[in-house]
NUMIZA-286643 format. One record per residue (C-alpha): residue in three letters; residue number from 1; x, y, z. Coordinates in steps of 0.5 Angstrom, whole numbers. Each point is the difference from the previous one (the first is absolute). Example, Ala and Ser with C-alpha at 12.3 -4.5 7.8 and 13.67 -1.06 7.14 Angstrom:
residues 2
node residu->ALA	num->1	X->25	Y->-9	Z->16
node residu->SER	num->2	X->2	Y->7	Z->-2
end
This chain:
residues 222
node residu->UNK	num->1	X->214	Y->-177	Z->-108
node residu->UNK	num->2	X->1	Y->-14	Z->21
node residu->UNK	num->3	X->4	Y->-1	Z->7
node residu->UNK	num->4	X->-3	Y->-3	Z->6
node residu->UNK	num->5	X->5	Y->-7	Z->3
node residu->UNK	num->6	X->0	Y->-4	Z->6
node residu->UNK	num->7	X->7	Y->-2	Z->3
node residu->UNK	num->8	X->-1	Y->-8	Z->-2
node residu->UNK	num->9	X->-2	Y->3	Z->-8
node residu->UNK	num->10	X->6	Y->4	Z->-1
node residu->UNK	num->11	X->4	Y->-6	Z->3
node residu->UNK	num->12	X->-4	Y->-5	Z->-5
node residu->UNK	num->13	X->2	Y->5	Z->-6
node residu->UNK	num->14	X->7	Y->0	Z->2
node residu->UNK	num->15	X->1	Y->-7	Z->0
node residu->UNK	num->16	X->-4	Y->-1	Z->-7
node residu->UNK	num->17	X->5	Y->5	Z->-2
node residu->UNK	num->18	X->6	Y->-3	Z->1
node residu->UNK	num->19	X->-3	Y->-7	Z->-1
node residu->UNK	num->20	X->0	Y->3	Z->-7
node residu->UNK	num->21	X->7	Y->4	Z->-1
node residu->UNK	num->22	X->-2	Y->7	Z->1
node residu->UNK	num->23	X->-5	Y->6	Z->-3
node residu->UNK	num->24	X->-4	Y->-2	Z->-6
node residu->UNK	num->25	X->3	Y->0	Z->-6
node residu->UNK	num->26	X->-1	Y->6	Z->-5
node residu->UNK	num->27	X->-7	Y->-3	Z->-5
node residu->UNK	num->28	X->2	Y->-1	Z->-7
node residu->UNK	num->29	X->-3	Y->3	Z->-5
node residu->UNK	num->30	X->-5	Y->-7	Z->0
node residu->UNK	num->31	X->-1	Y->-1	Z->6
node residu->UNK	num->32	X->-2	Y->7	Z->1
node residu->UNK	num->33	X->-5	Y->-1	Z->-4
node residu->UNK	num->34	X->-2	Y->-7	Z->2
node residu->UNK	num->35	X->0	Y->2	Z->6
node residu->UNK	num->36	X->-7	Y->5	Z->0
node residu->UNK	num->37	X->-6	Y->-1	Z->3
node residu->UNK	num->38	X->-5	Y->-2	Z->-4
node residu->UNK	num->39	X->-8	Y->2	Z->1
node residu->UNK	num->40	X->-1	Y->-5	Z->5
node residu->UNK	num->41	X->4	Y->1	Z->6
node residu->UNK	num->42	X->-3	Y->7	Z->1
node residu->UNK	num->43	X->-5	Y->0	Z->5
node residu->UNK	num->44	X->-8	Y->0	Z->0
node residu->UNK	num->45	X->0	Y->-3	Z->-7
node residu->UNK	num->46	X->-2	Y->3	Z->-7
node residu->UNK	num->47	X->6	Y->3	Z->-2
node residu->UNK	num->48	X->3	Y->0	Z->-7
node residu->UNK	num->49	X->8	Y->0	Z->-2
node residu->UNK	num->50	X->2	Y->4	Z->-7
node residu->UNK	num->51	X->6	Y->-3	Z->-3
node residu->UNK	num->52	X->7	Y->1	Z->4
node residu->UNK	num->53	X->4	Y->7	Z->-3
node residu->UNK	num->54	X->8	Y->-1	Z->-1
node residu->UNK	num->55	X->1	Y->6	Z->-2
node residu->UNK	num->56	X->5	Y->3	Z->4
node residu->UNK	num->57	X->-1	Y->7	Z->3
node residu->UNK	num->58	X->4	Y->5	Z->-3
node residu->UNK	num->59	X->2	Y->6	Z->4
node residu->UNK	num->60	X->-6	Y->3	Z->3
node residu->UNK	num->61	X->-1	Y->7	Z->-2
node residu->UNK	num->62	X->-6	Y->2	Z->5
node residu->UNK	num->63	X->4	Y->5	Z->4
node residu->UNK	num->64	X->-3	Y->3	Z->6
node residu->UNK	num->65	X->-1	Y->6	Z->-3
node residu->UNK	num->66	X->-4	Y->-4	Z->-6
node residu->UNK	num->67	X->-4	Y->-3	Z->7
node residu->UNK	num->68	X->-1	Y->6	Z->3
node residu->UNK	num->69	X->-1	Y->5	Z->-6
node residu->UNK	num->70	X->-6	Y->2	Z->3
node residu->UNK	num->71	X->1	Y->0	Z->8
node residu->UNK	num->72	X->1	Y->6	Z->4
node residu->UNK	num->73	X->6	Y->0	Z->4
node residu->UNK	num->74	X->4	Y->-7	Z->0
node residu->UNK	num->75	X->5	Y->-1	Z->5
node residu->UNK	num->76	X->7	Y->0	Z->-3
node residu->UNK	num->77	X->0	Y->-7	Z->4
node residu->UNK	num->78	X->-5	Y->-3	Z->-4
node residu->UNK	num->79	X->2	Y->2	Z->-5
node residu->UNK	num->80	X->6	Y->-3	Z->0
node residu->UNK	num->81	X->-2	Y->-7	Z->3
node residu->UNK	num->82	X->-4	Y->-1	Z->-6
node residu->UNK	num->83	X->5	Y->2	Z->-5
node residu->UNK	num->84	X->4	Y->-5	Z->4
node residu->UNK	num->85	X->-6	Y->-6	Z->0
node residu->UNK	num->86	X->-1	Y->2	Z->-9
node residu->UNK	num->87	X->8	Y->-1	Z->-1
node residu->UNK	num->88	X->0	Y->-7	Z->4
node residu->UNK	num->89	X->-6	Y->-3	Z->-4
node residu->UNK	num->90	X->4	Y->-1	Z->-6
node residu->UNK	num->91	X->7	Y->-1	Z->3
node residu->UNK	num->92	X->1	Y->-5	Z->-6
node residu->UNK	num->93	X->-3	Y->-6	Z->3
node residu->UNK	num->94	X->3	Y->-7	Z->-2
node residu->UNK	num->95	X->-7	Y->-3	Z->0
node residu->UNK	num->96	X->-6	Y->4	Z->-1
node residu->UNK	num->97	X->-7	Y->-3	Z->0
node residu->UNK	num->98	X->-7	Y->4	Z->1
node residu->UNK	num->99	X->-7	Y->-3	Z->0
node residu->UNK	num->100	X->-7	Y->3	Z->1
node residu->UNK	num->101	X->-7	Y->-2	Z->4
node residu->UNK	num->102	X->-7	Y->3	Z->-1
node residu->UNK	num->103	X->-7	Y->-2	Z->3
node residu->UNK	num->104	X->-6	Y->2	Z->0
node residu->UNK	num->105	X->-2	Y->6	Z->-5
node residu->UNK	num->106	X->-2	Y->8	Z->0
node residu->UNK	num->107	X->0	Y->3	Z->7
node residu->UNK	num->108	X->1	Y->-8	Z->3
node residu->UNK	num->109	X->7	Y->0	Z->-4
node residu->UNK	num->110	X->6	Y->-2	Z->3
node residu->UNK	num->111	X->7	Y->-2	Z->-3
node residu->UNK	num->112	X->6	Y->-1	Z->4
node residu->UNK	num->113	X->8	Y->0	Z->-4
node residu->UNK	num->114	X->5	Y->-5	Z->2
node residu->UNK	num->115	X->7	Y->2	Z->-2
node residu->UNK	num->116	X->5	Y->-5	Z->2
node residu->UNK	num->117	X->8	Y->1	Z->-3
node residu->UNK	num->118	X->7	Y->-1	Z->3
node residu->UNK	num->119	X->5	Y->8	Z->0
node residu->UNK	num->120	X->5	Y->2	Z->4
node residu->UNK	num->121	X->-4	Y->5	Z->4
node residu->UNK	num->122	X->-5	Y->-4	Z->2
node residu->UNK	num->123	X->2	Y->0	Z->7
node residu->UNK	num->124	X->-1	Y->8	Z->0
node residu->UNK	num->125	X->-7	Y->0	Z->-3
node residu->UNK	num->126	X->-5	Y->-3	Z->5
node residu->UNK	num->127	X->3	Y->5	Z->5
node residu->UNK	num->128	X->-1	Y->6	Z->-5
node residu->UNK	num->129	X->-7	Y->-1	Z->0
node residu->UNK	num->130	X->0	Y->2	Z->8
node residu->UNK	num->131	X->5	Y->6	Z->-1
node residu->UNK	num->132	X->-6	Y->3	Z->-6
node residu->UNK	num->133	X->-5	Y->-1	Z->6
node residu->UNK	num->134	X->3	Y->3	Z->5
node residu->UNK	num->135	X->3	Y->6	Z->-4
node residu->UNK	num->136	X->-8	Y->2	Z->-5
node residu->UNK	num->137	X->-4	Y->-2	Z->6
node residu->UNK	num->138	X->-5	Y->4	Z->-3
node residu->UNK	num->139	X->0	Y->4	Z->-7
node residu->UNK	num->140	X->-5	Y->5	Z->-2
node residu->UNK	num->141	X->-2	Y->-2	Z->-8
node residu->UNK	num->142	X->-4	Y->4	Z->-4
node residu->UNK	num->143	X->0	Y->6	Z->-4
node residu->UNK	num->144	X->-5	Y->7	Z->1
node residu->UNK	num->145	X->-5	Y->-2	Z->4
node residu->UNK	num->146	X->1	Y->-7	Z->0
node residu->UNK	num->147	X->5	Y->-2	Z->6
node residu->UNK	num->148	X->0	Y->-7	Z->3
node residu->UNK	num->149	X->5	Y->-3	Z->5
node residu->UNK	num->150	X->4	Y->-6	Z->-2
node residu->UNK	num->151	X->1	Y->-4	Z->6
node residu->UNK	num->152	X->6	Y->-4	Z->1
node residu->UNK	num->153	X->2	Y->-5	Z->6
node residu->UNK	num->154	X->4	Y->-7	Z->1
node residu->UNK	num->155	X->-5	Y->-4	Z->1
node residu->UNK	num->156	X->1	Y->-7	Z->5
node residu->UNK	num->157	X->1	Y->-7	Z->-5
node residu->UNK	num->158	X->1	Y->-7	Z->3
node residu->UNK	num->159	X->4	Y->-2	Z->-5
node residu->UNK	num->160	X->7	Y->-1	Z->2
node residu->UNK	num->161	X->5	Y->5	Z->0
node residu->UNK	num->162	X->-5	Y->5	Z->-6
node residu->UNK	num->163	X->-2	Y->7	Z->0
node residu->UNK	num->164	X->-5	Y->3	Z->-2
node residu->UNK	num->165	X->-3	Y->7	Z->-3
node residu->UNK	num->166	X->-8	Y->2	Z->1
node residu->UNK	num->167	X->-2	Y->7	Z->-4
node residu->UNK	num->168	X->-8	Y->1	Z->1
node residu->UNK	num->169	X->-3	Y->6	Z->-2
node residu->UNK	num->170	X->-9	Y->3	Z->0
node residu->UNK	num->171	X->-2	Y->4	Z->-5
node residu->UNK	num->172	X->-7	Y->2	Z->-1
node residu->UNK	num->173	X->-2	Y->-6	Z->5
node residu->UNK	num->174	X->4	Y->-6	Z->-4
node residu->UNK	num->175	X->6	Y->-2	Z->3
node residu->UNK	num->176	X->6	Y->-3	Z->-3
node residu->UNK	num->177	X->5	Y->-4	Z->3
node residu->UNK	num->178	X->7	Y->-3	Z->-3
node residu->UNK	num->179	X->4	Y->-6	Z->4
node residu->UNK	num->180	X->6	Y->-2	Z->-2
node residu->UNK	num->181	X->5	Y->-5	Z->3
node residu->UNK	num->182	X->7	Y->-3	Z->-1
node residu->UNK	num->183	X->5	Y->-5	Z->3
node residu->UNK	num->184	X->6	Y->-3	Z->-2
node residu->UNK	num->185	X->3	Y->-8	Z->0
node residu->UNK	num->186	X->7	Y->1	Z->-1
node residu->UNK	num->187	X->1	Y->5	Z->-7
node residu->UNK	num->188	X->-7	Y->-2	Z->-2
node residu->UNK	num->189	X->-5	Y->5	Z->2
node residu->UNK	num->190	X->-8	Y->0	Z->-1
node residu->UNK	num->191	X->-5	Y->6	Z->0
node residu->UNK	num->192	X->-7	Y->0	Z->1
node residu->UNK	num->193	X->-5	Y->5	Z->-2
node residu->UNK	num->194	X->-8	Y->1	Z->0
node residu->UNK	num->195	X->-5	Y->6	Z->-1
node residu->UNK	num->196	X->-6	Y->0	Z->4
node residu->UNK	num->197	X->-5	Y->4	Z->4
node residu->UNK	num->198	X->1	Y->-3	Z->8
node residu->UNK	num->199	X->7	Y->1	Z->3
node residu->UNK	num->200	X->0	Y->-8	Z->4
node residu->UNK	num->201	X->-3	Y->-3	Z->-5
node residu->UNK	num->202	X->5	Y->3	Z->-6
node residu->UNK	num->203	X->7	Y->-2	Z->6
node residu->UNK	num->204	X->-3	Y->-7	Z->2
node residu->UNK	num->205	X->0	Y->-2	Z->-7
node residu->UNK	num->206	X->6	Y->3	Z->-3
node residu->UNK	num->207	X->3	Y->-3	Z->8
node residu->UNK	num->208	X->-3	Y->-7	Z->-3
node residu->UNK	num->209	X->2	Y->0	Z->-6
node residu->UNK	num->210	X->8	Y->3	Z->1
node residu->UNK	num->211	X->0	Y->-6	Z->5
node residu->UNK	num->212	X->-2	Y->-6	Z->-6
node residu->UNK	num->213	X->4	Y->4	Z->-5
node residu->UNK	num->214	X->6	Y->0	Z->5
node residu->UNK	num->215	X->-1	Y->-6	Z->2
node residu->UNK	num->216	X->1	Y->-4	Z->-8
node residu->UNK	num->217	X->6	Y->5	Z->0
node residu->UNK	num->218	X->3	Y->-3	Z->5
node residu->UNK	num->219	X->-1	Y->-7	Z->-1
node residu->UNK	num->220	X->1	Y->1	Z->-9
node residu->UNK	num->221	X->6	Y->4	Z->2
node residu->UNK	num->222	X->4	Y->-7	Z->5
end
């Protein structure tokens, strides 16, 4: 689904920001979609990039109770932080554009979604992912004998000002770990994620990867 600054940085970026007349501008739609990452900016080479998707989202209809159908013991808390961050991800964006990376093949895979769109909630949404992390920290999955603990927490990004939402979970001596990540420039919000075996790994790329996308953003967006 980044923060650390010098008093000198947050000096120089409030400078750039009134040389330039305020906040960034909300994206319009081509400049959503022109301003997407593209294979190459993604570290340690051999990525591939799909196609950009501008379809936009419609309202998300994976409750907490659809998430969770198979949990024991939800917190009404989480609950409703994930019912909170599935309304914002469709709050009618201006500007929608997503793309998808892969590299590598069978257990070596991994893929990496970029979405980048412009909404009025955009502010809300990178800190709803620390709201999540902090209301499931660990939910027990599973049905019969089968039971598993998703562990949830916020883990630490370098790109200014983001947030982030690290779920891990073992299974029968396979790890899975999730990582998203979400900034804002102005209205237009950017979100990360990727899916892999290594925790550090998984959060060091979306951190890389978020930081670029922002990056673009900011510059498409003036």
């Amino acid at each position: 689904m980044r923060r650390t600054l010098v008093i000198t940085t947050i000096a120089a970026t409030a400078l750039g920001l009134s040389a330039c007349g305020g906040a960034p501008k909300d994206l319009s739609q081509d400049k959503a979609k022109s301003s997407m990452l593209e294979a190459g900016d993604l570290p340690d080479g051999g990525w591939e990039a799909g196609s950009v998707d501008e379809t936009k989202p419609k309202q998300d209809d994976k409750s907490a109770e659809q998430i969770f159908k198979n949990a024991k013991d939800v917190p009404q808390a989480c609950k409703d932080a994930m019912n909170a961050m599935s309304t914002m991800s469709a709050d009618n964006p201006s500007s929608y554009a997503k793309r998808s990376f892969a590299k590598g093949s069978g257990t070596d895979k991994t893929q990496v979604e970029v979405v980048v769109e412009t909404l009025g909630k955009a502010k809300d949404v990178p800190a709803q992912l620390t709201k999540v992390a902090d209301s499931c920290k660990t939910i027990k999955m599973g049905t019969g004998a089968v039971s598993i603990d998703l562990k949830m927490s916020s883990p630490k990004l370098e790109t200014k000002d983001a947030k982030g939402l690290q779920m891990s979970a073992e299974a029968m001596g396979q790890k899975m770990a999730v990582s998203m990540g979400a900034v804002n420039r102005g209205n237009n919000l950017v979100v990360v994620q990727t899916q892999g075996t290594d925790v550090d790994k998984a959060n060091k790329l979306v951190d890389t990867v978020l930081g670029k996308q922002a990056d673009k953003v900011e510059k498409a967006a003036g």
